[in-house]
MDAnalysis code that builds the backbone (N, CA, C; Angstrom):
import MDAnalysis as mda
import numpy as np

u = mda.Universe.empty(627, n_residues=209, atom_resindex=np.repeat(np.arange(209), 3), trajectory=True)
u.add_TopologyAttr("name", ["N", "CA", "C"] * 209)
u.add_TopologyAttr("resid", np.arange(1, 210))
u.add_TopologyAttr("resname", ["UNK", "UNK", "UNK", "UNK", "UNK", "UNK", "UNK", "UNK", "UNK", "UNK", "UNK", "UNK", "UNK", "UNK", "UNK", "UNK", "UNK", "UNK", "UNK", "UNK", "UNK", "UNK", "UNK", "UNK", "UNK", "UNK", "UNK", "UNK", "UNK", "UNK", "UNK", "UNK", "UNK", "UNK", "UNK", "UNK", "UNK", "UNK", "UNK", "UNK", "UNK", "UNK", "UNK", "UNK", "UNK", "UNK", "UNK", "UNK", "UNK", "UNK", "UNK", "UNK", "UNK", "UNK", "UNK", "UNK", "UNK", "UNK", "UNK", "UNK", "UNK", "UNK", "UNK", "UNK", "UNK", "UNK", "UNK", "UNK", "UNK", "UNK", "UNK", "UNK", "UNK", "UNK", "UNK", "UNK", "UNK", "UNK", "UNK", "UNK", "UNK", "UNK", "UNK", "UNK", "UNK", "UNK", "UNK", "UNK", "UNK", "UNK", "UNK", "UNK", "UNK", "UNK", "UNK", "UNK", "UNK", "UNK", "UNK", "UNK", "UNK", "UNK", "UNK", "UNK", "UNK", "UNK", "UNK", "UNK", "UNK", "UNK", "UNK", "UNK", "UNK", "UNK", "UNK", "UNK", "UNK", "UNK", "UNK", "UNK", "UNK", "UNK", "UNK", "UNK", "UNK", "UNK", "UNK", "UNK", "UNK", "UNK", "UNK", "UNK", "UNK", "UNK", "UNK", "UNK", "UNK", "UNK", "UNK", "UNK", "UNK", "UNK", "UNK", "UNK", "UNK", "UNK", "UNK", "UNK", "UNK", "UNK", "UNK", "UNK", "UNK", "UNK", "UNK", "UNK", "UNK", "UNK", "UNK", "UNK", "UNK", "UNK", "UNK", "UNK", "UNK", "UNK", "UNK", "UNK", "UNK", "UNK", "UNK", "UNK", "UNK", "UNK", "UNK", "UNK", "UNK", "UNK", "UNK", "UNK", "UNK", "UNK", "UNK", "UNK", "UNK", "UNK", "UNK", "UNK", "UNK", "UNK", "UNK", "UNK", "UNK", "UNK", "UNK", "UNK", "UNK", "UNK", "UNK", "UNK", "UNK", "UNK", "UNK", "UNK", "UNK", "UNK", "UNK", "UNK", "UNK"])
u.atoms.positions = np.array([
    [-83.167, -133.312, 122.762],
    [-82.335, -132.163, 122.376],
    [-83.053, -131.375, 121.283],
    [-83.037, -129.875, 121.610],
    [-83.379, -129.137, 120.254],
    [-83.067, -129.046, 119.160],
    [-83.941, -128.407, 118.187],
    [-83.015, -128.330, 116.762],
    [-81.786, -127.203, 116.869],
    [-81.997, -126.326, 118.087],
    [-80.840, -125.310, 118.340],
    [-80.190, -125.594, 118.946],
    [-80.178, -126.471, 119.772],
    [-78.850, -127.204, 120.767],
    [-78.215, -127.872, 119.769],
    [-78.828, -128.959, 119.107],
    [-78.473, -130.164, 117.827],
    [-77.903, -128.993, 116.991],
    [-77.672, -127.591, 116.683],
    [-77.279, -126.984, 115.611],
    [-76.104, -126.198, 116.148],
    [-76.269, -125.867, 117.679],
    [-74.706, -125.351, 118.538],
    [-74.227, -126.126, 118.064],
    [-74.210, -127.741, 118.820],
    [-73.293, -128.468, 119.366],
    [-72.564, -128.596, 117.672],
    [-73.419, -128.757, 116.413],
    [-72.609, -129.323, 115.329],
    [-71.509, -127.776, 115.127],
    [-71.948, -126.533, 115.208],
    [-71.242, -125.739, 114.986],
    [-69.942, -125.926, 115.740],
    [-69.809, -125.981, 117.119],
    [-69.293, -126.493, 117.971],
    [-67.417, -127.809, 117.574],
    [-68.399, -128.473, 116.799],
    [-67.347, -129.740, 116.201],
    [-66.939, -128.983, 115.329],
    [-67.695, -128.155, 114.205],
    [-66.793, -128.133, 113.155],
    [-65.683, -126.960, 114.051],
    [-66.255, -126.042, 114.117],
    [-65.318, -125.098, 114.945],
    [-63.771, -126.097, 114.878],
    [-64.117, -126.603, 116.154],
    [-62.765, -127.278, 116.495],
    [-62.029, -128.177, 115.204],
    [-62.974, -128.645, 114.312],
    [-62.443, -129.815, 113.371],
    [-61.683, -128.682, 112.295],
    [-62.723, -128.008, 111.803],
    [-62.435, -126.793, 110.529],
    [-61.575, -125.716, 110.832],
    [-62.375, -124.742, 111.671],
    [-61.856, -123.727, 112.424],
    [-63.178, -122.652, 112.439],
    [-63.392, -121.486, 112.698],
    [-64.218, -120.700, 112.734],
    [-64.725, -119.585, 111.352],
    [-63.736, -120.027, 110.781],
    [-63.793, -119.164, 109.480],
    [-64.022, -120.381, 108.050],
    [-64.050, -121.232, 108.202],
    [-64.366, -122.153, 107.099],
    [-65.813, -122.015, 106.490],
    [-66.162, -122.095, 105.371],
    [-67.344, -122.033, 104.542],
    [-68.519, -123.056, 105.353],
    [-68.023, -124.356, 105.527],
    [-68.690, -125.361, 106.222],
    [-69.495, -124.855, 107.462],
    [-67.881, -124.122, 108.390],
    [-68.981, -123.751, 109.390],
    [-70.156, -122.192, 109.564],
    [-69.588, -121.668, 108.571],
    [-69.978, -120.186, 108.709],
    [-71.757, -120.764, 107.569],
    [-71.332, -121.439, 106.866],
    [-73.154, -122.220, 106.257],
    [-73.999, -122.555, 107.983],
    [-73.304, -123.476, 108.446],
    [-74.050, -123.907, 109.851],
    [-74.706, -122.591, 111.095],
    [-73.794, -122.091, 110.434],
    [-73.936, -120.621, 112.093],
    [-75.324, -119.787, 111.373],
    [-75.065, -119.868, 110.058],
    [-76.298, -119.104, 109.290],
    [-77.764, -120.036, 109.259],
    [-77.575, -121.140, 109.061],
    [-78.653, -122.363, 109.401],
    [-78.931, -121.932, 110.757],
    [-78.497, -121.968, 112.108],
    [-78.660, -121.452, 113.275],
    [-79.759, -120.084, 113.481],
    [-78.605, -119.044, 112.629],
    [-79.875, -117.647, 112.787],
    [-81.475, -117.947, 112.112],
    [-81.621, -118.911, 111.221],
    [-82.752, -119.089, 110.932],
    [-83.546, -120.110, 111.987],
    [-83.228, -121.020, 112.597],
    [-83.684, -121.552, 113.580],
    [-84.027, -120.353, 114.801],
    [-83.039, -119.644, 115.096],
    [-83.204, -118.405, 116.095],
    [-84.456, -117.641, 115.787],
    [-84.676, -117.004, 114.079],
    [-85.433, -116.698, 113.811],
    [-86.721, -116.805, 113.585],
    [-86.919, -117.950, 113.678],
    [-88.345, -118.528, 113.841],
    [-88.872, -118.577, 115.204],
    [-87.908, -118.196, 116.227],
    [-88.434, -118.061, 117.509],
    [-88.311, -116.843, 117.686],
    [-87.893, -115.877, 117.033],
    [-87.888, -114.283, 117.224],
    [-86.801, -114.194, 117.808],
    [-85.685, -114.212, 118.261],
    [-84.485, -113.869, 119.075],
    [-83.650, -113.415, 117.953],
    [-84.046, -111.767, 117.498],
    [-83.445, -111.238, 116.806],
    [-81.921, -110.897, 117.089],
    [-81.833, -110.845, 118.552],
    [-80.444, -110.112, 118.523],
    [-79.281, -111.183, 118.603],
    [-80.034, -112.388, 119.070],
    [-78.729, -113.269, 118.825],
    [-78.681, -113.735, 117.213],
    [-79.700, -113.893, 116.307],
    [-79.541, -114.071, 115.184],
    [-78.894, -112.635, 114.347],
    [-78.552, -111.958, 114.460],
    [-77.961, -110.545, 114.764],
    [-76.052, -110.533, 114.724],
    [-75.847, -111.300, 115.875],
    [-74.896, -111.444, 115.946],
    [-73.928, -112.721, 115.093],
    [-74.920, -113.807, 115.361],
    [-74.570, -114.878, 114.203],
    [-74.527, -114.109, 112.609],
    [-74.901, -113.068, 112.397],
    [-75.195, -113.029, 110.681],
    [-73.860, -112.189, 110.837],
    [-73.517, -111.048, 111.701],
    [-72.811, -110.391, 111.394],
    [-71.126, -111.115, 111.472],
    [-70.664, -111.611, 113.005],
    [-70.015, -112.703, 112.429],
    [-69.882, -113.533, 111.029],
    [-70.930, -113.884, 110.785],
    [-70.441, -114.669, 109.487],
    [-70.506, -113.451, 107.898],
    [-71.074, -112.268, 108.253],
    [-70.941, -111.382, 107.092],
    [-69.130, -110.551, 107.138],
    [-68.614, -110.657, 108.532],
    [-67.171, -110.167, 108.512],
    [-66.301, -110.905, 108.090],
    [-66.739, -112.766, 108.567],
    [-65.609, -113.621, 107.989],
    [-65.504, -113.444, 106.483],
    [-66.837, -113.641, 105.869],
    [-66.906, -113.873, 104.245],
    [-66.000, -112.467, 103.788],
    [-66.687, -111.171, 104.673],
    [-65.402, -110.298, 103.974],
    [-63.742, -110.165, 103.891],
    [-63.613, -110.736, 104.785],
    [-62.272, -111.237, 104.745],
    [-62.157, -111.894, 104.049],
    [-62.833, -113.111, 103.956],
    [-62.442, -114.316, 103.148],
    [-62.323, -114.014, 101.420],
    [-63.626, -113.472, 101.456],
    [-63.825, -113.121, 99.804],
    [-63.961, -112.034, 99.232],
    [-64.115, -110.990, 100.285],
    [-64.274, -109.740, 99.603],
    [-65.492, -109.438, 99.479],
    [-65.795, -107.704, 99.056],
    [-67.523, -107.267, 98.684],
    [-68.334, -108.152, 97.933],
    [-67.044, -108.387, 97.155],
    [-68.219, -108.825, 95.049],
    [-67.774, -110.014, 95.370],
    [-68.777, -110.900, 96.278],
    [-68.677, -112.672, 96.182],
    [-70.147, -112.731, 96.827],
    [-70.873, -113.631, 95.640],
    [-72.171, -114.632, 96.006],
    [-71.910, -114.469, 97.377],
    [-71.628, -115.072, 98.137],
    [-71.522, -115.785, 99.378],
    [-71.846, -114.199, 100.321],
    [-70.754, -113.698, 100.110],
    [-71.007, -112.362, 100.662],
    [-72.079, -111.439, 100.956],
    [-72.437, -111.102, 99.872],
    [-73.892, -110.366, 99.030],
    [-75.134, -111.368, 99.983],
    [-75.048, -112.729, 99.959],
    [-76.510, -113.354, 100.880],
    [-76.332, -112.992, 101.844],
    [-75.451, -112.977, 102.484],
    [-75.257, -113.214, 103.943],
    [-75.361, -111.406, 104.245],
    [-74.970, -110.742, 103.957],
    [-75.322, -109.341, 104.103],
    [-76.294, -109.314, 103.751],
    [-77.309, -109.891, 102.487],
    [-78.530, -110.192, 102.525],
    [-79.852, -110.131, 103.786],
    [-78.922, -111.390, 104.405],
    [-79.714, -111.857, 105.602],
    [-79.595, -110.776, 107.010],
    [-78.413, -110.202, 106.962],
    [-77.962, -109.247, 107.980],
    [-79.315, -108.127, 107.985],
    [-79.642, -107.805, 106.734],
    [-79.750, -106.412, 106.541],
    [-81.331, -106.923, 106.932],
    [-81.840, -108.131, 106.146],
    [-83.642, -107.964, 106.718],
    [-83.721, -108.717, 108.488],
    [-82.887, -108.722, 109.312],
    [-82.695, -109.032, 110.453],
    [-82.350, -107.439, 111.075],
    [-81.603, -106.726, 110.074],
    [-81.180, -105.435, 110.895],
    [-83.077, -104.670, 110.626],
    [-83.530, -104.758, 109.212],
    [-84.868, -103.836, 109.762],
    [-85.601, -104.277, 110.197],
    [-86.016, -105.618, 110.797],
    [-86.953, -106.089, 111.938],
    [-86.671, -106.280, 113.236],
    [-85.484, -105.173, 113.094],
    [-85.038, -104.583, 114.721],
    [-85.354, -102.973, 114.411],
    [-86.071, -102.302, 113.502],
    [-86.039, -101.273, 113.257],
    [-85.468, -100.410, 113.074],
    [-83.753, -100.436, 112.596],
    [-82.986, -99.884, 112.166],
    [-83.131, -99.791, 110.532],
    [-84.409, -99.046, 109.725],
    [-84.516, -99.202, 108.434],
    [-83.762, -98.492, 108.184],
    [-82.793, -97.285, 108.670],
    [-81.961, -96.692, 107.820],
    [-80.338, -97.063, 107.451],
    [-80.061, -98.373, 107.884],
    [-78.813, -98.956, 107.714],
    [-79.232, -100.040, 107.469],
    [-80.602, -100.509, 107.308],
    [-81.045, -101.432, 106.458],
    [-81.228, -101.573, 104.862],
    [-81.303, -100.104, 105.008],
    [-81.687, -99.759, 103.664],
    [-80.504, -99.609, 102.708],
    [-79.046, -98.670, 103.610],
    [-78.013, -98.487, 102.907],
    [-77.591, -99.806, 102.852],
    [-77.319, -101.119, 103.166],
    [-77.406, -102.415, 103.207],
    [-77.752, -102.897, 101.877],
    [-78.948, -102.837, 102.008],
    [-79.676, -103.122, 100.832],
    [-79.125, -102.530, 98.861],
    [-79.076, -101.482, 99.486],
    [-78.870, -100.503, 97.977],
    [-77.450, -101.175, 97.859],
    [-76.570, -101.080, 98.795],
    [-74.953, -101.867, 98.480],
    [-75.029, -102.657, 97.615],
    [-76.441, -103.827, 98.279],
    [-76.389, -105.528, 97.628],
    [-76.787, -104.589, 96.355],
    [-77.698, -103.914, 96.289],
    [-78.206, -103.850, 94.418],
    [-77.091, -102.972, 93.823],
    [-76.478, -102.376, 94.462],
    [-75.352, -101.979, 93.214],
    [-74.151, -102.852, 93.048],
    [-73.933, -103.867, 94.113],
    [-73.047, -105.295, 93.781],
    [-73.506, -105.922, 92.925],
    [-75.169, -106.051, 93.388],
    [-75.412, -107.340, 92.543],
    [-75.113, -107.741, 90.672],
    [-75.047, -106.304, 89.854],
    [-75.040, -106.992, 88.526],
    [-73.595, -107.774, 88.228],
    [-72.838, -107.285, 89.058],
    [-71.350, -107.364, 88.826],
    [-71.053, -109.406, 89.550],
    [-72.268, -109.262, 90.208],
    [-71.889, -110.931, 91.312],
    [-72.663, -111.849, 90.274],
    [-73.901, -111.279, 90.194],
    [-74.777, -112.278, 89.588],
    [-75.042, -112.111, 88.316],
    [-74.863, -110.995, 87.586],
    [-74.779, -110.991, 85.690],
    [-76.603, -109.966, 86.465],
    [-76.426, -109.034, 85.010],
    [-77.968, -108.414, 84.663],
    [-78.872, -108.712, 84.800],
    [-78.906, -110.000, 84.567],
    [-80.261, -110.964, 84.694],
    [-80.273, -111.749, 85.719],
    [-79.574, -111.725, 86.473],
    [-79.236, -112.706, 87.778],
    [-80.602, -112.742, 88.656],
    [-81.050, -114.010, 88.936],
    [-82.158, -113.764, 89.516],
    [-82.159, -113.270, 91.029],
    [-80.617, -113.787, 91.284],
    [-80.518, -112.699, 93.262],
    [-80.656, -111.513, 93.180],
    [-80.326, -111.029, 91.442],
    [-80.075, -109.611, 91.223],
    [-81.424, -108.949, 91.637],
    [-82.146, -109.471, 91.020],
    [-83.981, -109.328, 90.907],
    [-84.513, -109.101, 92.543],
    [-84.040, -110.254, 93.143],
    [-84.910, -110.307, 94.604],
    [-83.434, -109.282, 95.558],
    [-82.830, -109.056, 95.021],
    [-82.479, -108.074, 96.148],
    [-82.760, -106.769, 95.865],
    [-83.273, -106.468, 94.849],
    [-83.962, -105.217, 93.772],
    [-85.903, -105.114, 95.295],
    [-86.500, -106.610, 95.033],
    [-87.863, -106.720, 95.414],
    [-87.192, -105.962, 97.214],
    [-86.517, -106.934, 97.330],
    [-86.353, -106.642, 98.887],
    [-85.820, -105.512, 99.731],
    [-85.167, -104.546, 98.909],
    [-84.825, -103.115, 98.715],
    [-86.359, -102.357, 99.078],
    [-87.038, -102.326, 97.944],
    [-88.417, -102.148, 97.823],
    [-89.223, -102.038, 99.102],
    [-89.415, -103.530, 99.528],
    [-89.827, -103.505, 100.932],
    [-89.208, -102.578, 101.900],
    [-88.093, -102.377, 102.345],
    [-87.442, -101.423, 103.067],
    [-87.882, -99.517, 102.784],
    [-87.631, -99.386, 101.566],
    [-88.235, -98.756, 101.003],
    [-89.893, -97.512, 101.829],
    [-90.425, -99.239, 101.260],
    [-92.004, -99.028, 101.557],
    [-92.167, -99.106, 103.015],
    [-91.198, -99.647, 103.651],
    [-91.233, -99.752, 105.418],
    [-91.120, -97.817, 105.525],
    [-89.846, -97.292, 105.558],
    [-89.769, -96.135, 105.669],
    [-90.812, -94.767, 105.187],
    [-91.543, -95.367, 104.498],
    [-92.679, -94.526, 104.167],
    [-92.684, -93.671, 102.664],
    [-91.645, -94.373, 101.689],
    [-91.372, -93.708, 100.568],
    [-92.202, -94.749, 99.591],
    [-93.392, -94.688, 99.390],
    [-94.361, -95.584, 98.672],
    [-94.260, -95.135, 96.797],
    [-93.513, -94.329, 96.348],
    [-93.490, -93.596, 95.132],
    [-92.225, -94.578, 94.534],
    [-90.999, -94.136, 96.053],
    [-89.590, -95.255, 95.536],
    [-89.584, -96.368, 95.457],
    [-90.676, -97.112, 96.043],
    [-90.925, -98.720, 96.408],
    [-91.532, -99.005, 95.379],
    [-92.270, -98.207, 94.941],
    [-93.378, -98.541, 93.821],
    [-92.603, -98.715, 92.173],
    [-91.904, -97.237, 92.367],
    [-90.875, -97.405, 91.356],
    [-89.394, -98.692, 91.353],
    [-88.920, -98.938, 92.348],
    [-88.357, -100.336, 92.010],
    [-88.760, -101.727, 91.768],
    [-90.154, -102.074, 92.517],
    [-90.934, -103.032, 92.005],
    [-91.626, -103.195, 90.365],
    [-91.970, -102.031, 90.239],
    [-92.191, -101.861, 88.829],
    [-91.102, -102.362, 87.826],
    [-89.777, -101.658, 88.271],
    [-88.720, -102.565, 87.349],
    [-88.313, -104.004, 87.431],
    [-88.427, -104.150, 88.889],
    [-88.183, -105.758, 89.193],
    [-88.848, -106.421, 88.071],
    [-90.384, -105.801, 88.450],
    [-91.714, -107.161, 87.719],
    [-91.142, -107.510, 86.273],
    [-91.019, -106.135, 86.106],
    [-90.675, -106.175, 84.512],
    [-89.838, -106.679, 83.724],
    [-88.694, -106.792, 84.434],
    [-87.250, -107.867, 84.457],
    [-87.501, -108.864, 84.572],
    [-88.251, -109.201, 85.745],
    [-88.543, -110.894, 85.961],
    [-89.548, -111.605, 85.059],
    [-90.258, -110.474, 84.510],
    [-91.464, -111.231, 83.399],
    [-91.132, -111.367, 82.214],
    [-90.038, -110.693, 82.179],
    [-89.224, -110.512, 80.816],
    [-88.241, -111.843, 80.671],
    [-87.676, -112.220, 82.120],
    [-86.550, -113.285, 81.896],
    [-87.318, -114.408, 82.211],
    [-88.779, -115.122, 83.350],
    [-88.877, -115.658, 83.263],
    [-89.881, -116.106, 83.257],
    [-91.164, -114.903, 82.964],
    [-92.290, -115.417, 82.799],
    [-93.456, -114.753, 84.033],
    [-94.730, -114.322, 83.596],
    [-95.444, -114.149, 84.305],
    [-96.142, -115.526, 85.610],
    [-95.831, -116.529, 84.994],
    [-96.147, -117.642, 86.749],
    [-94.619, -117.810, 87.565],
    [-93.637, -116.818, 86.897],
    [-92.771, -117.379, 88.144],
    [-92.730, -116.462, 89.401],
    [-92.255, -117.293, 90.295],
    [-92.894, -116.877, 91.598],
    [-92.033, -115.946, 92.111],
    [-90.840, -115.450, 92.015],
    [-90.070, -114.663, 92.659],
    [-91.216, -113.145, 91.801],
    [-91.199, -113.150, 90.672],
    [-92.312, -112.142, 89.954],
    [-93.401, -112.112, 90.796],
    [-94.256, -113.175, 90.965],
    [-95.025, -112.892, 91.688],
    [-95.507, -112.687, 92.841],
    [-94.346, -112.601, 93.909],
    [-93.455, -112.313, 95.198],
    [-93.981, -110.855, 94.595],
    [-93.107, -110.306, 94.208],
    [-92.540, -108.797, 93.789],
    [-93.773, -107.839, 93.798],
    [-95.322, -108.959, 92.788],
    [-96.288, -108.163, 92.052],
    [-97.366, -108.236, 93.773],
    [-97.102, -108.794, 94.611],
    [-97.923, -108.825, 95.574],
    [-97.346, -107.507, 96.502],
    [-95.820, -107.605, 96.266],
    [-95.096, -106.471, 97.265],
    [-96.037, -104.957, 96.468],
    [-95.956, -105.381, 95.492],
    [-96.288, -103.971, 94.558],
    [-97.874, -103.724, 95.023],
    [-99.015, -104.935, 94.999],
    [-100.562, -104.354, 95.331],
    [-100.505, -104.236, 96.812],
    [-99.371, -104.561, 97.428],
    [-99.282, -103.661, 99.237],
    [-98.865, -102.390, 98.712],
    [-98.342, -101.901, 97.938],
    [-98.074, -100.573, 98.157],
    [-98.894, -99.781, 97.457],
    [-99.374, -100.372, 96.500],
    [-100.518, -99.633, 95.552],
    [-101.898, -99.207, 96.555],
    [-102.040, -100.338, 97.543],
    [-102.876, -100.418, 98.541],
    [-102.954, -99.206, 99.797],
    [-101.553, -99.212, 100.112],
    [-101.576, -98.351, 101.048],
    [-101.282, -96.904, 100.311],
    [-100.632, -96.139, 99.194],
    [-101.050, -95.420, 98.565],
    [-102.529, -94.615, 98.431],
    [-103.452, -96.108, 98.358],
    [-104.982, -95.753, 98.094],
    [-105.391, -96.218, 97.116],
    [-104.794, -96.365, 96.002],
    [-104.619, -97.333, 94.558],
    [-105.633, -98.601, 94.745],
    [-107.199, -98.517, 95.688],
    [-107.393, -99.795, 95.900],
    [-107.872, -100.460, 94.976],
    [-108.183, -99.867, 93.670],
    [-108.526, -100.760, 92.478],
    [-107.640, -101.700, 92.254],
    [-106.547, -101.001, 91.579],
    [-105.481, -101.978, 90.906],
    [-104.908, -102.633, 92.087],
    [-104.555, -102.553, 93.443],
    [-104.163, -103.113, 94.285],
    [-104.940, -104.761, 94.097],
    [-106.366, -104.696, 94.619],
    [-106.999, -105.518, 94.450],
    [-106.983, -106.609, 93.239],
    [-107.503, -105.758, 91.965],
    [-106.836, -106.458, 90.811],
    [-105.496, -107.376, 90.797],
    [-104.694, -106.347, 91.030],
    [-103.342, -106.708, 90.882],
    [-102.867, -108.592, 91.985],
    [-103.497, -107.958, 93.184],
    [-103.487, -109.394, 94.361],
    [-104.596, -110.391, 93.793],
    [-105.772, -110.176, 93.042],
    [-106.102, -111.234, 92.713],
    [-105.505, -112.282, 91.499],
    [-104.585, -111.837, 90.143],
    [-103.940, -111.756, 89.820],
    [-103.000, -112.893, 90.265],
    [-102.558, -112.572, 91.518],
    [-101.357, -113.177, 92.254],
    [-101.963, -114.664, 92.653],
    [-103.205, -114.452, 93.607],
    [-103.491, -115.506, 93.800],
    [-104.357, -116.478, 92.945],
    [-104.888, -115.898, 91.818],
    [-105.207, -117.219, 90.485],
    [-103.931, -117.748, 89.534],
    [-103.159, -116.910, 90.020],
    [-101.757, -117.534, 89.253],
    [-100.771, -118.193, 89.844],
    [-100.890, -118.191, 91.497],
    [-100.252, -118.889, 92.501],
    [-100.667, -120.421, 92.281],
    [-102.085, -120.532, 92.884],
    [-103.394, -121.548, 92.701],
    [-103.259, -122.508, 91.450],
    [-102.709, -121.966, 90.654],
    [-102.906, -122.280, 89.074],
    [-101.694, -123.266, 88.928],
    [-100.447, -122.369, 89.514],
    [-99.372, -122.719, 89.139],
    [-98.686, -123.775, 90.197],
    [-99.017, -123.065, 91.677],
    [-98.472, -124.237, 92.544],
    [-99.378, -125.155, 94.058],
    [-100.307, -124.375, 93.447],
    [-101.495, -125.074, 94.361],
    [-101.880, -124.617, 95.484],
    [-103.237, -124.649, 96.332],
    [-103.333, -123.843, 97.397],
    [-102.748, -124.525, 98.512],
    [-102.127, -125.230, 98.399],
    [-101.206, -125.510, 99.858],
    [-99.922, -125.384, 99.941],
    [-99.589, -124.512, 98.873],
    [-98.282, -123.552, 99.027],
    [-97.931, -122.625, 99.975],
    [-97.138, -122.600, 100.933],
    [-97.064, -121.614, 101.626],
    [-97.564, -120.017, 101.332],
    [-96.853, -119.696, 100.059],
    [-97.134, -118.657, 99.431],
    [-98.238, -118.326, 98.882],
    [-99.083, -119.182, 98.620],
    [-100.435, -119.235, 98.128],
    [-101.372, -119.035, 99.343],
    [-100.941, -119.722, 100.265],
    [-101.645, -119.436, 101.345],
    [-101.782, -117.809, 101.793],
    [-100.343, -117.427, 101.779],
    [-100.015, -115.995, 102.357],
    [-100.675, -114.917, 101.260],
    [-100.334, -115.220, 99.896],
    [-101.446, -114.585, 98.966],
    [-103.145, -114.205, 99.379],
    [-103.643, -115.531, 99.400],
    [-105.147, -115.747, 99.722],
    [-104.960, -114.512, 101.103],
    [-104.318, -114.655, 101.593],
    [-105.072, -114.072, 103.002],
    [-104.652, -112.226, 103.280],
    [-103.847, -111.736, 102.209],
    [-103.698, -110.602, 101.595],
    [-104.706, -110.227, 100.723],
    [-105.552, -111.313, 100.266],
    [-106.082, -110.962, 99.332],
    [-107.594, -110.914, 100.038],
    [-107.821, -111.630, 101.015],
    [-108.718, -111.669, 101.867],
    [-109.111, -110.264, 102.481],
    [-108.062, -109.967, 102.882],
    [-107.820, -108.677, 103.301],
    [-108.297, -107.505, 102.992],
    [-107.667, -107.744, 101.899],
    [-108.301, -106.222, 100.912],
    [-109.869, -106.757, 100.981],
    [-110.344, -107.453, 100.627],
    [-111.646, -107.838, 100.357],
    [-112.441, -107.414, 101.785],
    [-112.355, -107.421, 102.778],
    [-112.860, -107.219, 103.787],
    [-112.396, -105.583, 104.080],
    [-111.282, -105.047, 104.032],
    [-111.556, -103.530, 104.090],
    [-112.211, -103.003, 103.124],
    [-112.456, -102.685, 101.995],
    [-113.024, -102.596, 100.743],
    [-114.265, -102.939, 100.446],
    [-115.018, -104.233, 101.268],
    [-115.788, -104.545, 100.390],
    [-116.163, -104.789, 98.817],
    [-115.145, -105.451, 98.245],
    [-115.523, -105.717, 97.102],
    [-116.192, -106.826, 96.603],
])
């Protein structure tokens, strides 16, 4: 049996045990779209997020944690179906919820700020992307330090856009940066370290540097 059959069938029990709207099962149906998602079957992971982004509104309303992820997850599933422009209003929602869910400093506050950004920079506005990453970094280095990694998530989103701008100095700079402080901090067999290095590879081979 699959890990997606093995993840119906449990949805399946609780359904009947819980009901369809319980926290328990609406966690499981979202565990599901990420299994979906790793095989690319956007539109059924699509439908699982949105289901579980209507129950939570019922259940809890706009301004609830629970809410805010899961519309989270909706919205970067809605722009890798290429709908960036209701991805985006998506997005800006979560960041004007977020200080009120997670406090000023909230670190979801931060990465739904980075992930805005990306959308952003998908649509072709590299000035607005540039300008919200800039505040992210600055927040996050401020609350938790230049090796933490959601920062340095953010500062890699930032030398892609500095990059495609044309910015290839500081781009470069900036991604190497990322990956001696990845390396440093969590080793090269970090997922993320990995994905660093090979961004960073990148530039190095268009560029020649």
């Amino acid at each position: 049996m699959s890990e997606i059959t093995e993840q119906e069938a449990r949805i399946a029990e609780l359904r009947g045990r819980l009901g369809g709207e319980h926290p328990e099962t609406l966690a499981a149906m979202l565990d599901l779209a990420e299994l979906l998602w790793r095989e690319g079957r956007l539109t059924a992971v699509r439908v699982l997020e949105e289901q579980v982004v209507g129950a939570r509104l019922r259940l809890y309303g706009e301004k609830h944690p629970d809410t805010l992820k899961a519309m989270g997850k909706l919205a970067t599933t809605i722009g890798a179906q290429g709908d960036l422009a209701r991805a985006h209003d998506m997005q800006q929602r979560i960041v004007e919820l977020a200080p009120d869910v997670w406090g000023e400093d909230g670190r979801d506050r931060w990465r739904a700020v980075n992930n805005l950004a990306g959308t952003v920079a998908a649509e072709g506005d590299l000035l607005g992307a540039r300008d919200l990453l800039e505040h992210a970094i600055a927040a996050m280095i401020r609350l938790w330090g230049e090796d933490d990694s959601d920062a340095l998530a953010a500062m890699g989103n930032l030398g892609s856009v500095l990059w495609q701008m044309g910015e290839q100095d500081e781009a470069y700079w900036l991604q190497r940066q990322v990956v001696d402080t990845r390396r440093r901090v969590f080793g090269d067999d970090d997922p993320a370290t990995r994905a660093a290095v090979a961004a960073f590879e990148t530039m190095q081979r268009a560029a020649c540097f």
